[in-house]
N, C-alpha and C positions, 0 to 999 in steps of 0.2 A: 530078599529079592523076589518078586512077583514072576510065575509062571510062563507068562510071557515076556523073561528076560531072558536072552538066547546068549552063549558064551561068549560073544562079541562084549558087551556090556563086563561080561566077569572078568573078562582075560585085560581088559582095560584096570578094570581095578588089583586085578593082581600084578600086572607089571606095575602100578603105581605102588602097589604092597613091597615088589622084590627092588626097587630103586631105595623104599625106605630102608628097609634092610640094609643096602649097600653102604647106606651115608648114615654121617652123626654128625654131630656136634663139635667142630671144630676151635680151640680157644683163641680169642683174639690176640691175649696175650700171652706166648711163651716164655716157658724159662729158657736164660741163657746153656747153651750145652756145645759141647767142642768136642767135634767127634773127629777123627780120622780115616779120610778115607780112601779107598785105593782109586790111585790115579791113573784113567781108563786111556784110553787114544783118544782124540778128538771127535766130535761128532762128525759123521761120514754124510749125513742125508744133504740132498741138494734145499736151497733155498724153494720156497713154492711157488707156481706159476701164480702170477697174479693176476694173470690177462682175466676181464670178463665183464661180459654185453651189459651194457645198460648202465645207469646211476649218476650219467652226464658225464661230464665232459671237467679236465683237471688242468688248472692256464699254470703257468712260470709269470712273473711278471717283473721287472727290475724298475722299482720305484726307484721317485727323485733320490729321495735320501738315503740311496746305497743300500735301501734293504730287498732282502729278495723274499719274492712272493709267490706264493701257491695260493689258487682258489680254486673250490668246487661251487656246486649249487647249494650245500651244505655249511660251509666253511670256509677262512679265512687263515692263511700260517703265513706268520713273516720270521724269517733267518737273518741275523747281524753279523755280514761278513767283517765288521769290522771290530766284533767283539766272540770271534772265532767259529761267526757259524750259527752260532745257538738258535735255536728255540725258543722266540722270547716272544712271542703274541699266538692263542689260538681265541677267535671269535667266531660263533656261530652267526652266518647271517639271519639267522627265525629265531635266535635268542634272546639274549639281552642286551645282546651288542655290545656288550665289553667283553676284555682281555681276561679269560680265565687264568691267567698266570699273574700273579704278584713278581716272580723270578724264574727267569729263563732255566730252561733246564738247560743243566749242567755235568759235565765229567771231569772227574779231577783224580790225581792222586796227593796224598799229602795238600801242601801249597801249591799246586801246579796245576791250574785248570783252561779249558779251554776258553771259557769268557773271555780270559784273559790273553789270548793272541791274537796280536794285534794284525797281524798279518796271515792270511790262508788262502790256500789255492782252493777253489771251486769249479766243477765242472756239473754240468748240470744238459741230461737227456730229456723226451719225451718218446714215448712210442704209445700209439692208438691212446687210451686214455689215464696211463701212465706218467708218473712225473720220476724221475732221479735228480737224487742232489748228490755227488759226493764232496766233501767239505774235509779237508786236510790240513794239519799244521803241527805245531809245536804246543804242548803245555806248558803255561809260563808264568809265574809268578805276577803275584798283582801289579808289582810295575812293569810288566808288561818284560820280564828277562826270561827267555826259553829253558826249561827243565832238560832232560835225560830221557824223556816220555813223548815220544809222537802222538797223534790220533791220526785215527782216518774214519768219516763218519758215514753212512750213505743211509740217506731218505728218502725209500721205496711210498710213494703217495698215489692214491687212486679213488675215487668215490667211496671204496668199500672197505680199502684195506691203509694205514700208515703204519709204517716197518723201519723200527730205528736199527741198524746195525755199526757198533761203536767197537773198533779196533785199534788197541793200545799196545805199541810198539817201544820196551825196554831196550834201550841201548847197553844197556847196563843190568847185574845183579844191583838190585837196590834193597836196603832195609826200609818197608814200608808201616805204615799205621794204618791209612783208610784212602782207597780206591770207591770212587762215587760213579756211579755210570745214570744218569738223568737224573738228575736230584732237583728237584724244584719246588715252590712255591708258591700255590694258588688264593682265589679271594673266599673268606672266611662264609660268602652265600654256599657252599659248595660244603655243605657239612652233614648229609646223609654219607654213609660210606660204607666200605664191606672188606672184606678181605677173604678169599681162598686160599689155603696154603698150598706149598706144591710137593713138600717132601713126603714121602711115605714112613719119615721116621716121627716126623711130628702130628700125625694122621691118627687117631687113633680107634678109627673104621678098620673092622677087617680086610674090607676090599679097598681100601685108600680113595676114597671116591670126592675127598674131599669139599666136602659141605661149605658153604660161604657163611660168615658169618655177617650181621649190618647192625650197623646204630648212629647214633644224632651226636653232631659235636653241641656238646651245653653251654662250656663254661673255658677263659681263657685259660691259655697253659695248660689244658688238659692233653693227654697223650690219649690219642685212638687206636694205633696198631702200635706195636711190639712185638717184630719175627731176628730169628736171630740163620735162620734160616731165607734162601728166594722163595717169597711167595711165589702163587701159580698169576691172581689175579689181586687188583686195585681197584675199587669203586671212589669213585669220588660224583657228588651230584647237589645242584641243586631243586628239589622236587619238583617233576613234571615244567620245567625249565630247561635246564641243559645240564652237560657233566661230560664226565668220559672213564674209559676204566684203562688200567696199563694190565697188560698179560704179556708173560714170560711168553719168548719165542723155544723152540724144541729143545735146545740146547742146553737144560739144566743142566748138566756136569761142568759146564763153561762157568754158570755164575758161583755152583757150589764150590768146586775144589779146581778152577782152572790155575787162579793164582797161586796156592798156597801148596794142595794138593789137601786141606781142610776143609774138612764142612762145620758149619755152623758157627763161623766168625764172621758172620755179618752184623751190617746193621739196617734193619727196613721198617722203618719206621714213618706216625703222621701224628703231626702233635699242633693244635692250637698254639700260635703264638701268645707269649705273656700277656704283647696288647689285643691281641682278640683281632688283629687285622691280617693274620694270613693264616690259611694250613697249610705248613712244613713238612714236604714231604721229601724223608731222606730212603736212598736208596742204594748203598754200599754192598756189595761183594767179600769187600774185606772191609773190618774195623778192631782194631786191634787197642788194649793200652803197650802193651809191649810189641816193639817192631817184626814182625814177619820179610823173611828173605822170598823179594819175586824174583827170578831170575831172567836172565834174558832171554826176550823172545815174541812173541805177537800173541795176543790174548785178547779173543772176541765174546763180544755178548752182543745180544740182539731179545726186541721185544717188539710190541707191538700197543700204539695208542689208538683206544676204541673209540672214535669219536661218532656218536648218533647221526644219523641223517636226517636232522631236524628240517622242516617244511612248515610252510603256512598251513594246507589244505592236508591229511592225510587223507587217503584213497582208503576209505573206510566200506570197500563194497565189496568185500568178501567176505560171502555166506555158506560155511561149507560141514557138510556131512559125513562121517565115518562110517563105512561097513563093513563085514566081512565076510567070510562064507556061508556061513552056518544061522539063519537059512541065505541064501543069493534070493537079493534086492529085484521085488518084481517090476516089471515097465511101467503097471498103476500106479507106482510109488515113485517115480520116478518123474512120471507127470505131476505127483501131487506137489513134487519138490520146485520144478521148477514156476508152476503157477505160486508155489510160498516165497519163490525169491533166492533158492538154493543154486550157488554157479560154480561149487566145487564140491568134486566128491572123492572121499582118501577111501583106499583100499586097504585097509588095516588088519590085513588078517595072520599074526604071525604067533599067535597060540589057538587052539584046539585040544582040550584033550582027549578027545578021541584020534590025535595025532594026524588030522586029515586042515593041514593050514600049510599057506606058504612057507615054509622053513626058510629061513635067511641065507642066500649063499646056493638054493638050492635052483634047478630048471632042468624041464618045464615046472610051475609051480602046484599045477595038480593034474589031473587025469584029463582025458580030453574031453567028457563030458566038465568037469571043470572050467574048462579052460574055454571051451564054447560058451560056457557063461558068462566069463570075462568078457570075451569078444561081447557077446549081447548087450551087456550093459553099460560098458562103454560107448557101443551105437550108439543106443536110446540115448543117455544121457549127451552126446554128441547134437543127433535130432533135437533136445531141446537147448542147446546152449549150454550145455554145462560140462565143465572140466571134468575130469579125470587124472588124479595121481596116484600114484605105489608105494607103501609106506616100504622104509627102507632104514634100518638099523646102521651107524657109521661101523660099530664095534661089535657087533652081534656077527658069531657064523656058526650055523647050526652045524649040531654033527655026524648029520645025517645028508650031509649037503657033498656034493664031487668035491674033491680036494681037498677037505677039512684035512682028515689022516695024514696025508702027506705034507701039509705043512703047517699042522696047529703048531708045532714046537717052535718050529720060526715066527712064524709069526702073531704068535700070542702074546698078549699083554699078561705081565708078572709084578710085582714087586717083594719077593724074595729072593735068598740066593738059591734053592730048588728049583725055583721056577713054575710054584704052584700054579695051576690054571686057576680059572677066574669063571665059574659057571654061572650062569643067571636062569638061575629054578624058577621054576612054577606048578601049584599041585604035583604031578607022577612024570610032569618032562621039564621041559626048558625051553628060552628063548635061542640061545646061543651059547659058546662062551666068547668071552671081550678078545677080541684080535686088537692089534694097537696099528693105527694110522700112522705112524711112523715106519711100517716094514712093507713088504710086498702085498699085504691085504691090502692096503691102497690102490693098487693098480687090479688087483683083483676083483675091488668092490666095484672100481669105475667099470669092469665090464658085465659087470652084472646086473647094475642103473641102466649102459648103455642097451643093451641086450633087450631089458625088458621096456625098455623107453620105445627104442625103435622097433619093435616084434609086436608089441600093441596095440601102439600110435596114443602112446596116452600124450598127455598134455602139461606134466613136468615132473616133480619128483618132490615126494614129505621123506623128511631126514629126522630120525630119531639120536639120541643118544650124539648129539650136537657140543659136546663137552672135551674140555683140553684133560687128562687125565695121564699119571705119570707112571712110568715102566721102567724096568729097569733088566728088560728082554736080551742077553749080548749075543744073543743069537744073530740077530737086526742092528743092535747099536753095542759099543764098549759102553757109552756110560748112561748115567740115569737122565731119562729125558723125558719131555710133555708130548701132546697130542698134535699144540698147537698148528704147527706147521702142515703138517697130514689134512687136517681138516679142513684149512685154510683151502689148499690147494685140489681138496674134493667141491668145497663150495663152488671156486670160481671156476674148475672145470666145470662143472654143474651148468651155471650160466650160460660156458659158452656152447653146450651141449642142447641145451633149448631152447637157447636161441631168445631173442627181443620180444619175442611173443608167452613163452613156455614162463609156467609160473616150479616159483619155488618157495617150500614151508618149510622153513627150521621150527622143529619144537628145542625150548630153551626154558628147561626145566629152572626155575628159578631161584637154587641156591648155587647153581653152576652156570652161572648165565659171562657171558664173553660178547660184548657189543658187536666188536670185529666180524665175531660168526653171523652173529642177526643182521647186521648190515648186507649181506649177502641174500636176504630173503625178500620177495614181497608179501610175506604174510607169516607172522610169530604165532606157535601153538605154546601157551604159558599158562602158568597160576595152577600147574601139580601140582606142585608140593602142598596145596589148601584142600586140593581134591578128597582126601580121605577124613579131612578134619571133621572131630564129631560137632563140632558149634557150624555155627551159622556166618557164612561171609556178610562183614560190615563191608561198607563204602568207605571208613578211614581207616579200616586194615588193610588197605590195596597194598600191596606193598613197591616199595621205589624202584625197584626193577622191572615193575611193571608198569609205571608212570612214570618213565625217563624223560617222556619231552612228546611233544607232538613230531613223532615219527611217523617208525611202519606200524602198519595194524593188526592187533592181538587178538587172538581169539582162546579164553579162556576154556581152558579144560571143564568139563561137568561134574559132578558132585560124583563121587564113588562112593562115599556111603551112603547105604541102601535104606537104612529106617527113614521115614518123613520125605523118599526119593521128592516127591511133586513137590511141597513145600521147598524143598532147599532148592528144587529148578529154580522154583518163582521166586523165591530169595534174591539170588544169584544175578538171575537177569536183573531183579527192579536197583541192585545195585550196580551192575556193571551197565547198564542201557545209561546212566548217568556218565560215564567216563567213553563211550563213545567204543563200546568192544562187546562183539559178536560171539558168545560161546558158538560153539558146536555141539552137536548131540550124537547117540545113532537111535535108529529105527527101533529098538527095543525095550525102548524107556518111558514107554507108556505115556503117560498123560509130561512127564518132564519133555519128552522130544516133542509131545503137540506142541506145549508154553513157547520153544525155540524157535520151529517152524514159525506160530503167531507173529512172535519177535522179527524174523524174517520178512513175514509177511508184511505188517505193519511201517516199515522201513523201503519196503519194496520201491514204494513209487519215486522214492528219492532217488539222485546222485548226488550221494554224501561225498565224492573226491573233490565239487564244487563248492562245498559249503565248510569254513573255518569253524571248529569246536570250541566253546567257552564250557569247560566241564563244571562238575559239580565242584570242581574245589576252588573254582574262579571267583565266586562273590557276585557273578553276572545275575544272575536269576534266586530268587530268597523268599522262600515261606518261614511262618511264624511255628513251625512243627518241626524240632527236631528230625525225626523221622523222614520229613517227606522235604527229598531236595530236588534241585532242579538245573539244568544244562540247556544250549543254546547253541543251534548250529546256524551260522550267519553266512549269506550271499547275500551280491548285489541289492535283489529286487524282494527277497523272503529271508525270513527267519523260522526255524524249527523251533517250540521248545518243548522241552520233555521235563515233565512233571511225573516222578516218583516216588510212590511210598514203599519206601523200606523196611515198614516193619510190616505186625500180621496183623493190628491192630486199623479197621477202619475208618476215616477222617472225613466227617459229613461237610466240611467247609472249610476249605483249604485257599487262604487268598494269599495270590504270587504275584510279584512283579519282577521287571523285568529293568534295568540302567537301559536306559533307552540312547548313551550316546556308542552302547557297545553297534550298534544297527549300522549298516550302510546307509540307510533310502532315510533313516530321521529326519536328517536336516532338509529335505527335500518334499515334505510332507508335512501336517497341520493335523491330521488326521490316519489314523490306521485302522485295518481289518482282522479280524480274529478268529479263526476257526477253530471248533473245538473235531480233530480228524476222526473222533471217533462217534459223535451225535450227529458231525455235517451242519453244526448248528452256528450260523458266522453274526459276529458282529461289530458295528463301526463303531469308534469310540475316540475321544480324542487321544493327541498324543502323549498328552500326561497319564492319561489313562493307563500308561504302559508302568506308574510309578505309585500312581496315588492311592493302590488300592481298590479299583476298579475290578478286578479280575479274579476270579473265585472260579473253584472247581472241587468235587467230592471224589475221593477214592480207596477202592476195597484194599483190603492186607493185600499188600506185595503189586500191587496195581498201579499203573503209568499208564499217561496219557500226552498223545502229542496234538503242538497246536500250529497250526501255521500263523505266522504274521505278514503282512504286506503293506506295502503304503494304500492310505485309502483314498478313496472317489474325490 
């Protein structure tokens, strides 16, 4: 680290140090194990407010053919009342326009499922941009004879959030085998995938922090997960396409031991079909070869499908900066930023070790020469157009902060029967320790956002530590439960608290990533977990969580190790400027934070939320150099294209072309225009031109160049 790196810079690499520390390596495949567990009271926490500003607007709609429909500006769901309700079409409209399901998801026990009822009552609300379905009936055997098993099902829909909650009602003690709650079957494109576990007995991280695991289905009949235990999360995707993930709602104890009063007789499972035409995804609670007694009574589970907010155009215009105290950001730097094109700036200051940082949980957050600095640079940066937000930990509360004392025991997150606390060190202090989103530090944290939101005047709020993560606190809850819910319901309070205008940034560390949550964002802070790596990010390492789809816009985290700092800037961008995502920097990373600013700059004069991206991985734009690829952002009357070289090595003649029918204005022209934006040097040429090899260009290691296209004279 170079002299002029100030603790901002270190204290970034050290919480990305203390996050590794927390997590490992999770196995895809568990062994079976049957544990006994004591059977708590039911989960007490109230469902989560779902209301929140923005994301459009959610229709009901009752087609000819009896089926009911939900649309957003995202997506398409149709329900078969006359095949009990189900779930049996999700279509992205910026997809691929087909039915990612092969087979409707399903609930059943034994033979008795709801597909199969033929008859169901449905009642179905709206409020603001809310949709309810609740869907009721009988389980019943494939010809259609009713079981001993009611359902009741309600589907919570909204831009940001779908919330299956499925309620199975025993008339009876029964001897059961296998209870299924959404089990379905999707199209075999959909074959990057992942899994998070959610138990802290199958964990075997100290701090249960549960690591995701991802990989490619190959080959038929192969089996990809094996949990015998509920996971936390489900990745299912086809790359930078479409996909969706399923995560457990709070109520782990419901799926572990609600039937049985056992843990670890399930079955959760995704396994390539023989003929290679679907993935089978089963999702049981119970799966038994010998019968298990449920007794009678009502038994809920709930979860939650992540579905992307897939778009034509992502609003790719946020450029934003991190600082922190140590030193407080001058007004000259402040101008420099917004002449580079900077329109967001995070205040990240939540380690120092000379113990002089906002402490989490804590206010006022420094002295009042302090805090007259805040005000200051908030101005300035105001004067020029640029945001301001407060980084803010969901789980972190220092304990040095009002109240910690009086209610770390309640409200801390554990997973032992002592109740170990859960520190997050760093060098001689800490950030916090993990409080759980499921207890009263929920409403605590809300006034601590709200507090420094409105006391400021800042302009929205960065959320760290964005993650569903499992506890087993009975201080808060009897039984072992997730984040999910807690979090959910800080987000979309979040929205309605800043309103249509107020931005907000989830960072969504990338082995714990939950669609649900990032849907709640207009702008993802990702790609830590690469941040400390000692090699060098490629452009086909991106990883799938990070190229989900043309969504919301990511802005990848900086390099934290410090040998070859400049080099691995310039790395970083010449691969990520091709995928259409804007790291971030801060102020003390030398020549790395000039390269970003440039980046910035360079980009400035567009409005990228008008122009559709064909990335590097589209085939759109193709040099004959490994190395050096190339991307194309498309409007009406211009085309962008960005020519990259990725490696360090220099390419004295570099000739690209461009599929000239990806273009709007082609067919409208005979003739095009070429500027190279960095010589200002244009020329006309014909429109084959665009294919034949016409077009040539040189550039140094790590070096991009963009070019404008237009129709010509």
């Amino acid at each position: 680290m170079t002299r002029h790196q100030t603790l901002l810079s270190r204290k970034l690499m050290l919480k990305f140090f203390a996050m590794l520390v927390l997590v490992c390596f999770g196995p895809l495949i568990a062994p079976p194990t049957h544990v006994i567990a004591e059977k708590g009271s039911p989960y007490s926490a109230k469902a989560p407010d779902f209301r929140a500003l923005g994301g459009g607007a959610v229709n009901l709609v009752d087609h000819d053919n009896g089926k009911i429909i939900v649309t957003s500006d995202y997506w398409r769901l149709e329900f078969d009342p006359h095949r009990g309700g189900v779930l049996d079409s999700i279509v992205f409209l910026q997809g691929s326009g087909k039915n990612l399901l092969v087979r409707p998801f399903q609930t059943y026990v034994d033979g008795w499922s709801d597909e199969n009822c033929p008859n169901v009552n449905v009642h179905s609300s709206r409020q603001d941009n809310i949709v309810r379905l609740s869907i009721s009936g009988q389980l019943s055997t494939s010809d259609g004879k009713p079981g001993p098993v009611a359902f009741q099902t309600t589907w919570t829909l909204s831009p940001f959030v779908i919330r299956a909650d499925h309620k199975l009602l025993f008339s009876q003690g029964l001897a059961v085998s296998s209870v299924g709650i959404g089990s379905t079957a999707i199209r075999p494109e959909l074959s990057d995938f992942g899994l998070r576990i959610a138990s802290p007995m199958d964990d075997p991280d100290p701090r249960k922090m549960a690591r995701a695991t991802f990989g490619k289905a190959k080959r038929s009949g192969s089996t990809l997960i094996q949990q015998y235990r509920t996971p936390n999360t489900l990745f299912f995707f086809d790359k930078g396409v479409e996909g969706f993930d399923l995560m457990t709602a709070s109520d782990l104890a419901a799926w572990e031991t609600g039937l049985t009063g056992r843990s670890g007789v399930g079955n959760f499972t995704a396994k390539v079909a023989d003929d290679g035409a679907s993935i089978q995804i089963v999702r049981e609670p119970l799966h038994l070869l010998q019968p298990a007694m449920v007794a009678q009574g009502e038994y809920s589970f709930a979860y939650y499908i992540g579905l992307p907010r897939i778009v034509k155009n992502a609003n790719r215009d946020f450029r934003h900066i991190a600082i922190g105290s140590e030193p407080w950001v001058s007004d000259a730097e402040i101008k420099r930023w917004a002449d580079s094109g900077v329109n967001i700036v995070r205040l990240h200051d939540d380690y120092n070790e000379d113990g002089k940082f906002w402490h989490d949980g804590d206010w006022p957050p420094y002295d009042e020469k302090g805090m007259a600095e805040v005000r200051r640079i908030i101005a300035t940066c105001h004067r020029y157009k640029i945001r301001v937000v407060p980084y803010f930990s969901i789980y972190e509360f220092h304990p040095q902060a009002a109240g910690f004392h009086d209610h770390e025991q309640e409200w801390r997150r554990t997973f032992d029967e002592m109740g170990t606390p859960i520190h997050n060190r760093v060098e001689n202090g800490e950030f916090g320790e993990q409080m759980c989103p499921q207890s009263g530090w929920l409403e605590r944290r809300k006034r601590d956002v709200e507090r420094a939101y409105r006391e400021l005047g800042f302009d929205g709020v960065y959320y760290d530590w964005v993650v569903s993560l499992s506890c087993n606190n009975k201080n808060h809850s009897a039984g072992l439960h997730l984040g999910s819910d807690g979090v959910i319901d800080l987000l979309a309070w979040t929205r309605r608290l800043i309103g249509p205008n107020g931005i907000l940034i989830v960072h969504q560390y990338g082995l714990m990533q939950s669609i649900t949550f990032e849907n709640f964002a207009d702008l993802v802070v990702n790609m830590e977990e690469h941040s400390h790596s000692t090699s060098l990010l490629k452009v086909d390492d991106i990883p799938t969580v990070t190229l989900l789809a043309e969504s919301l816009p990511r802005s990848p985290c900086p390099p934290y190790e410090k040998n070859n700092l400049e080099e691995r800037y310039k790395n970083n961008i010449a691969q990520l400027v091709l995928l259409g995502m804007f790291p971030w920097s801060v102020p003390t990373e030398g020549a790395g934070y000039d390269a970003t600013l440039e980046l910035f700059r360079k980009f400035k004069p567009y409005n990228l939320s008008e122009y559709h991206l064909d990335n590097a991985f589209s085939g759109v734009v193709h040099t004959a150099w490994d190395g050096v690829r190339g991307a194309v952002y498309v409007k009406k009357n211009q085309a962008l294209v960005v020519i990259s070289n990725t490696d360090s090595e220099p390419r004295k003649h570099v000739v690209w072309t461009i599929k000239p029918d990806r273009l709007d204005f082609t067919s409208r022209t005979s003739k095009i225009t070429v500027k190279d934006v960095q010589s200002g040097m244009v020329q006309t040429i014909p429109l084959t031109g665009l294919a034949d090899g016409s077009l040539a260009t040189q550039l140094k290691g790590y070096e991009y160049r963009l070019f404008e296209i237009r129709p010509g004279p």
